[in-house]
C-alpha positions as CSV (number, residue, x, y, z in Angstrom):
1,X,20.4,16.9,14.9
2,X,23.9,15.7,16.0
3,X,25.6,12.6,14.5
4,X,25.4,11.2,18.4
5,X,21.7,12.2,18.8
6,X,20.6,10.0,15.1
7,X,22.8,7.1,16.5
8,X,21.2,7.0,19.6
9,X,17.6,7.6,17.6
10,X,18.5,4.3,15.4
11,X,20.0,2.5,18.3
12,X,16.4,3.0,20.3
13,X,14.3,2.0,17.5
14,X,16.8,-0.8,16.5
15,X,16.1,-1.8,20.4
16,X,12.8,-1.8,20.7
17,X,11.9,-3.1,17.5
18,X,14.3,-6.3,18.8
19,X,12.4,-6.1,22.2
20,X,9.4,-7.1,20.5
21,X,7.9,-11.0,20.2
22,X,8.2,-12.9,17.0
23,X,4.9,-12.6,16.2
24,X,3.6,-9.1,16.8
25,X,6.3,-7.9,14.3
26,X,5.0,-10.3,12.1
27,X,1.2,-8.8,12.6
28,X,2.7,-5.6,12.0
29,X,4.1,-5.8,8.7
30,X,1.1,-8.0,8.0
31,X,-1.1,-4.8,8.5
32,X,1.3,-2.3,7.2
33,X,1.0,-4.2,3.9
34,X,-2.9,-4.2,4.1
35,X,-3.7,-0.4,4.6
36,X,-0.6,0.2,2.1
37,X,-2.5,1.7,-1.6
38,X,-2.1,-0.2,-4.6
39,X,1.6,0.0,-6.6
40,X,-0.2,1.8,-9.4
41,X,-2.1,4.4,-7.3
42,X,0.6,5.4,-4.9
43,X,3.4,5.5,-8.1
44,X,0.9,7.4,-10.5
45,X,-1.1,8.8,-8.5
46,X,-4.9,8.3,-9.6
47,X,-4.6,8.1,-13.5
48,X,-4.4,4.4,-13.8
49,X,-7.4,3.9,-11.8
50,X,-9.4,6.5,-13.6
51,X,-8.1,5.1,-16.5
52,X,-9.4,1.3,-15.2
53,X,-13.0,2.7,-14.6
54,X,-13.0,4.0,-17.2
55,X,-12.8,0.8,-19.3
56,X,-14.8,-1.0,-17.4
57,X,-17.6,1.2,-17.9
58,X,-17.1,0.9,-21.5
59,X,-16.9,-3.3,-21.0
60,X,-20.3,-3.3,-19.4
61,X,-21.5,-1.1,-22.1
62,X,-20.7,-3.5,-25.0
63,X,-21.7,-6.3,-22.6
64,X,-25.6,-4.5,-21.7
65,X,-25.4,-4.2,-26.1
66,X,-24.4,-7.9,-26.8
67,X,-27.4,-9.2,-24.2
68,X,-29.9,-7.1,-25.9
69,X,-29.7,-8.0,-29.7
């Protein structure tokens, strides 16, 4: 790809993303940030929520204990 061929790539998104109303662009980034993972899943992959299940389970656990006595 040419310098002249990425300029006129940016200047066509740059355009139509300026071409757009107000508001859809607005809707957009609204659902871009909806179907975007969690921060901790998508910088460490699954660990941290393995991790979260984990001690959950482990909450309910001493919780079903505590009830019983």
């Amino acid at each position: 790809m040419t310098f002249n061929d990425l300029v006129k790539y940016v200047t066509q998104q740059f355009v139509t993303y300026l071409d757009q109303p107000k508001q859809e662009r607005k809707q957009l980034k609204q659902d871009r940030k909806l179907t975007e993972p969690p921060v901790l899943s998508r910088w460490f992959g699954v660990l941290p929520l393995g991790f979260m299940l984990m001690m959950k389970k482990e909450k309910n656990k001493k919780g079903k204990l505590k009830n019983r006595k």
